[in-house]
N, C-alpha and C positions, 0 to 999 in steps of 0.2 A: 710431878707424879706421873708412872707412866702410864700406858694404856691400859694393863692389864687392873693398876689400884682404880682408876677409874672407873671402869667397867664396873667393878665388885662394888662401889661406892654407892653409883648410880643406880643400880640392880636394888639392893639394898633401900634404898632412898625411895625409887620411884615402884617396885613390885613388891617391896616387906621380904625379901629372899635374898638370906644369908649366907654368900656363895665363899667358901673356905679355898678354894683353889679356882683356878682357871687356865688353861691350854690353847694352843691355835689347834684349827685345826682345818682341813681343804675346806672349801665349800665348792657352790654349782655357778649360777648365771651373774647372779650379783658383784662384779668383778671391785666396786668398791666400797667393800666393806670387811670389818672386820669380824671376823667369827671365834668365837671360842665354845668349850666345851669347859662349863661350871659344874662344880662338884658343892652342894650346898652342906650345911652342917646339919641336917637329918640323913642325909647317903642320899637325896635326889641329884638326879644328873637334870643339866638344861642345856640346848646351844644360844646362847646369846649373838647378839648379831646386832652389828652398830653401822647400820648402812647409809652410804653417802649418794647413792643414785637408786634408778628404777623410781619402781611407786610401791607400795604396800599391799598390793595385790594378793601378793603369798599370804598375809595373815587374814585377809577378808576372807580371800575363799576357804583357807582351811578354817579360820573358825563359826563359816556359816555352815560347811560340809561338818564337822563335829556336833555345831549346836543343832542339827538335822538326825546327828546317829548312824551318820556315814562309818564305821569302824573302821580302823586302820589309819585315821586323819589324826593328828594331835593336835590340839586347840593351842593357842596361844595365851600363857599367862596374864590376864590382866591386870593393870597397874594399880595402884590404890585409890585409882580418880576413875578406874570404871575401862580407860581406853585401852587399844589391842598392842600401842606404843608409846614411848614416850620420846622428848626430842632434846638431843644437847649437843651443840655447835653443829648447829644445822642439820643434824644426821637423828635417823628413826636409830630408837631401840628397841629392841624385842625378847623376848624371850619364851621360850618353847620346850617344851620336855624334851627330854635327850628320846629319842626313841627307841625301844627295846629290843633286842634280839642282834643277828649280823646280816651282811647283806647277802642278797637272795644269790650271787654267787660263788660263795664262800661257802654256802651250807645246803642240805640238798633241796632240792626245789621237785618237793614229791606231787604225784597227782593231787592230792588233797588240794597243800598249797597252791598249785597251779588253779584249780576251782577256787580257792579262796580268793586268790587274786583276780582273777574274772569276777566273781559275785561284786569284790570291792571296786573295781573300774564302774562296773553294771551300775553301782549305786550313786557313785560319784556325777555318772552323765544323768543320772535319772533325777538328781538333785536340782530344784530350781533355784536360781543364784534370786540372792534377795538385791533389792533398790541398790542397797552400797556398793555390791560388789557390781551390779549393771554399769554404777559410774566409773566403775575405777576397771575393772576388766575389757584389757582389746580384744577387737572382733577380728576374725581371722578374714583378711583382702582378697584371697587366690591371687597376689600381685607378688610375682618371686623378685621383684626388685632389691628389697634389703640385701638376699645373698647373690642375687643376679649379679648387680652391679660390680661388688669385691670379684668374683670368680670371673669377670670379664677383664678387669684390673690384672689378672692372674699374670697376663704371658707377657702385656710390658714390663710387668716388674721382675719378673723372672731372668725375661731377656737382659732387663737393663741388668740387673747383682751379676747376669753371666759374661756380661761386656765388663765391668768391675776388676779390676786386676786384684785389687783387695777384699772385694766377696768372694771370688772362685776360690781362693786360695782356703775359704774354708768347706771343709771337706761337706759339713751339710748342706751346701749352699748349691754344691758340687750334683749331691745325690737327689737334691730337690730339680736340678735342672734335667738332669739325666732323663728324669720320670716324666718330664715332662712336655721334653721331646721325645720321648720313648712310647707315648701312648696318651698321657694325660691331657695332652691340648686336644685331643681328638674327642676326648671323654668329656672333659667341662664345656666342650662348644655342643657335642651333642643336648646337654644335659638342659643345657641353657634353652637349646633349642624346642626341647620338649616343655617345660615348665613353659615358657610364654605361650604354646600352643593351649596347652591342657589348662590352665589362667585364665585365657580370655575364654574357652569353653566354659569353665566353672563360675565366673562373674556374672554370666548371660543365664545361669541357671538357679534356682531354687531350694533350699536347701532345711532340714533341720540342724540348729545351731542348739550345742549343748554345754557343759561347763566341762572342759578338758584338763587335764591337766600339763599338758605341751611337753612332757619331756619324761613319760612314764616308763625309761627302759629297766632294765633289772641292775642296775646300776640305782637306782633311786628306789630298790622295792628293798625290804628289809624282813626276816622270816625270826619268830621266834615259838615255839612248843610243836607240836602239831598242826596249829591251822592259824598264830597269829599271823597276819601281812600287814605291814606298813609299807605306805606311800610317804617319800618324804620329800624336800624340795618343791614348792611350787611358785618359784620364782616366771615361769614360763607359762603359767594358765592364761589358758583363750577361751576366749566362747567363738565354738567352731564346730562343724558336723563331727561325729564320732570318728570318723577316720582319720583322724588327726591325731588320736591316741592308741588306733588300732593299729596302725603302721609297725607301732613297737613289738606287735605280736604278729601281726603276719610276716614273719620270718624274720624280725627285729632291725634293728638298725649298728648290733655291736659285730662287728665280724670274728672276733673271740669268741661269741656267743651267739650265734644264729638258733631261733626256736624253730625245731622240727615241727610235723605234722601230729605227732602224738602229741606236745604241750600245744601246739595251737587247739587241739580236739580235745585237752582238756580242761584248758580256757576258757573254751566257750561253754561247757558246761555248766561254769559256772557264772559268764556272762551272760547266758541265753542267746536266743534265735536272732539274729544279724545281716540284713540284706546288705552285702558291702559292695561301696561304688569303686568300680575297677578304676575308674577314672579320677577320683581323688584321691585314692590310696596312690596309685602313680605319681599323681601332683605331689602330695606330700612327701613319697618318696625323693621327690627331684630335688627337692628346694632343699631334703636334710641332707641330701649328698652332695649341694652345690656347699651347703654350710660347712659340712666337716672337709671338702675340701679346700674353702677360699680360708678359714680362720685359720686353719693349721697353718698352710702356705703364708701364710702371711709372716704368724710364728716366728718361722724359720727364717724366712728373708729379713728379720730384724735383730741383727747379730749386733748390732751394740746397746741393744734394748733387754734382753733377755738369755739368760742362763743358757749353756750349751745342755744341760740337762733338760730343762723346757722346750728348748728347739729341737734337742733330738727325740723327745718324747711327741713332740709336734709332727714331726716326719714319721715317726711309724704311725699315727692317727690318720696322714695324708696317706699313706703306703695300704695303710688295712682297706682302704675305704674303695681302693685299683683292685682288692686282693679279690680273688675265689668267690671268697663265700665274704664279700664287702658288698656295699650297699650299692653302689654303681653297678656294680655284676646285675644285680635283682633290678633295678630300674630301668638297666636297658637291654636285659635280657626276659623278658615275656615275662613284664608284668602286670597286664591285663590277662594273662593267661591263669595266671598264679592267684589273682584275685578272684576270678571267677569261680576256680574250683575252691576256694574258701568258702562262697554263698552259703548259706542257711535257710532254710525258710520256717 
């Protein structure tokens, strides 16, 4: 039986939901799992999801942020035994309603929306995570080692595929070295160098610690009528100070899509009043531009592991991130300056 009859078996079996078809379809953090998109025999949609690592995180906190009235969260269907998963050949399953509408940059992302989507963050941190989720949710380190380490990795392994008679010859391999003696070794040693600075500052400091969602950009926001907003994905929630999710809106982290001064002002209107720390907004900055450029690099240097389609898609995610209006631009061009004049009182 393949995956797909299994899936709908088990669905069936362990939630009483009668899924008539099923799709793959991308997903976010969870790199080992399967995801599909079930179509049930009343016309519900759900993404089912048969995950082999992580923790379950994503269904605690979304279903303690729903059973709260957090709106714009989709609760997780529970099984016929009460719980938010069930388990077979060692992997969670889940399932969750397909979410409605398309995503917020596909469709227009009006002032309303924009307030709506502030109100639903507002509520989100405003939310106190119960017991379960206390156990199961990581606390945010200020320790930028996890992405430190890889983006220090970067230039041996660069150097070594560019010594490689049989990596250069591939032309991405080619264009990832280029970049990187062209500017990017200069960029990730800075980058490196501010995150340990601004870490051991923020460890030695005090903080409120709230329920984030770690990975809120408009990529995971979903817009449907007038004012509905979904948040979806929360494979990456932390419990960490707010500026770990406001990053996403003080000028974003997509270089495709950088939020202006007009969405970040109407944002807030609907987040309300916000003393932001210039100094962990920075932190956080650092550590998401050390990420998107050591995974991607990575990507790419592994040309017998991965599609030239994924590698070259990799390389423009490493390229945007050097680009203009990329997120290293913003971190180490006055971003203590840029957070300031965000302040609220």
């Amino acid at each position: 039986m393949d995956v797909d009859h299994r899936l709908r078996a088990w669905v069936r079996e362990d939630f009483g939901v009668e899924l008539t078809s099923v799709e793959p379809v991308e997903h976010g953090a969870d790199a080992a799992a399967e995801v599909r998109r079930g179509l049930a025999s009343d016309g519900a949609g759900y993404a089912v999801k048969w995950s082999g690592g992580g923790t379950p995180v994503a269904l605690l906190v979304a279903a303690r942020l729903a059973e709260c009235g957090v709106p714009g969260v989709l609760a997780p269907v529970a099984t016929r035994a009460g719980r938010l998963w069930s388990e077979h050949d060692g992997r969670r399953l889940s399932l969750v309603p397909w979410a409605p509408g398309i995503g917020a940059l596909d469709g227009e992302l009006t002032a309303r929306r924009w307030r709506r989507y502030g109100a639903l963050l507002a509520q989100v941190h405003a939310t106190p995570p119960s017991d379960a989720v206390l156990r199961t949710l990581p606390r945010e380190p200020h320790d930028p080692e996890r992405w430190a380490a890889p983006a220090r990795a970067l230039g041996p392994a660069v150097e070594a595929a560019a010594a490689d008679a049989g990596a250069t010859a591939d032309p991405l391999v080619r264009a990832l070295a280029e970049q990187w003696r062209g500017g990017a070794a200069a960029v990730v040693a800075a980058l490196l160098d501010r995150a340990d600075a601004l870490g051991r500052v923020l460890r030695a400091q005090q903080a409120t610690e709230v329920v984030c969602h770690g990975d809120p950009h408009l990529l995971n926001v979903l817009v449907s009528g007038d004012e509905d907003v979904w948040l979806i994905d929360w494979d990456d929630a932390v419990l960490a100070p707010r500026e770990r999710d406001l990053m996403f809106v003080l000028g974003g982290v997509l270089p495709f899509a950088p939020v202006g001064a007009q969405e970040q002002a109407w944002f807030f209107d609907g987040y309300g009043p916000v003393d932001v720390d210039p100094d962990r907004l920075a932190y956080y900055r650092c550590v998401r531009a050390l990420e998107d450029l050591a995974g991607p690099a990575e990507e790419v240097l592994d040309v017998g592991g991965r599609g030239d389609r994924q590698r070259a898609d990799a390389l423009g995610t490493f390229s945007s991130v050097l680009s203009p209006t990329g997120l290293a631009r913003l971190v180490l061009g006055g971003t203590t300056a840029a957070a300031a004049a965000q302040r609220r009182s």
